[in-house]
C-alpha positions as CSV (number, residue, x, y, z in Angstrom):
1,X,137.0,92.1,80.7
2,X,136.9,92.4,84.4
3,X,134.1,95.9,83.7
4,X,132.1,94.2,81.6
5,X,131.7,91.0,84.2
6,X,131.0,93.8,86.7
7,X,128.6,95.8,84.9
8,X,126.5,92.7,84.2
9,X,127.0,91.6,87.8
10,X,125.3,94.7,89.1
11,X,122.8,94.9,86.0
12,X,121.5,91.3,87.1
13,X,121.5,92.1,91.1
14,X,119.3,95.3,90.0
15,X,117.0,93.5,87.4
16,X,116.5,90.6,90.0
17,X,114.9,93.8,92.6
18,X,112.9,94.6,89.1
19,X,111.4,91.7,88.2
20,X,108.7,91.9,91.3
21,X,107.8,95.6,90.8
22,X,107.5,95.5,86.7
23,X,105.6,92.5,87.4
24,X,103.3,94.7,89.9
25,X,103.3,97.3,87.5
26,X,102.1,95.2,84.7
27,X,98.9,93.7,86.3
28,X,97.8,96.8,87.0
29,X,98.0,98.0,83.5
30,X,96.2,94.4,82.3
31,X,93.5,94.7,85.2
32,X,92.7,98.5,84.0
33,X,93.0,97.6,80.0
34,X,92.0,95.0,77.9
35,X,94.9,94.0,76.4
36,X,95.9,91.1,74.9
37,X,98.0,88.7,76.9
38,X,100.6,88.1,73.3
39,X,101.7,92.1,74.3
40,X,102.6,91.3,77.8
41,X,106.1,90.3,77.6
42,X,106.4,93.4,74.9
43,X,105.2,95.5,77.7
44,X,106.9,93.9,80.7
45,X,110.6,95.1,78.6
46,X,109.2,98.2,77.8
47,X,108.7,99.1,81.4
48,X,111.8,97.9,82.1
49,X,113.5,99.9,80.0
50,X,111.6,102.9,81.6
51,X,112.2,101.9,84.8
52,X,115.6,101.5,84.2
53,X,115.8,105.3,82.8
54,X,114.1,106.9,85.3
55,X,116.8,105.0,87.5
56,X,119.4,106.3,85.9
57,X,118.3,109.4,85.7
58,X,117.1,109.9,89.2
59,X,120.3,108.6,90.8
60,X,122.9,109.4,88.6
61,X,124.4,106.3,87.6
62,X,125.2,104.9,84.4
63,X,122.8,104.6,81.5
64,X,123.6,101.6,79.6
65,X,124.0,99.6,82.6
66,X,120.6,100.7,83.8
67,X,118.7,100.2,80.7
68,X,120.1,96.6,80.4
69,X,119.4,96.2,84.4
70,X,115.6,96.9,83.4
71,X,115.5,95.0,80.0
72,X,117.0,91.7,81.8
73,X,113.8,92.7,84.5
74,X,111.6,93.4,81.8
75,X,112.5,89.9,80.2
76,X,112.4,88.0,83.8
77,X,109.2,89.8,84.7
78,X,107.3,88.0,81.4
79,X,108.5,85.0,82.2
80,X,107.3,85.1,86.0
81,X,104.5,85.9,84.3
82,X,104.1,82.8,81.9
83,X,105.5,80.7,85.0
84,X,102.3,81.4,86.9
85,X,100.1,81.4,83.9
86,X,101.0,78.2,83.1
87,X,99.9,76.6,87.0
């Protein structure tokens, strides 16, 4: 019990670093496309989920806990996004 509290201790310090760069990453690809605002949050995991491979990857640390660290960014990311769409 006392992994899986630590694996989603570090998954949610890592995701909270993500949130601002997939967030970044995704108004870039919205500014250069013309894609409709209902895929954002579809493409805001999906990057996170990439991110959080190349991470992995790159470093050598574990994959779940990667992949989850960049689909809890991906999921935060849309919703900074629908926070500031909102104001």
């Amino acid at each position: 019990m006392n992994i899986l509290i630590e694996i989603l201790d570090n998954a949610v310090i890592v995701a909270g670093a993500l949130v601002f760069i997939i967030n970044g990453i995704v108004e870039v690809i919205k500014q250069a496309t013309d894609l409709d605002n209902k895929y954002i949050p579809l493409l805001s995991l999906v990057i996170g989920f990439g991110i959080g491979v190349a991470i992995a990857l790159g470093f050598n640390l574990p994959l779940a806990e990667t992949i989850l660290a960049g689909g809890i960014g991906g999921l935060g990311a849309s919703g900074l996004y629908d926070n500031f769409k909102s104001v």
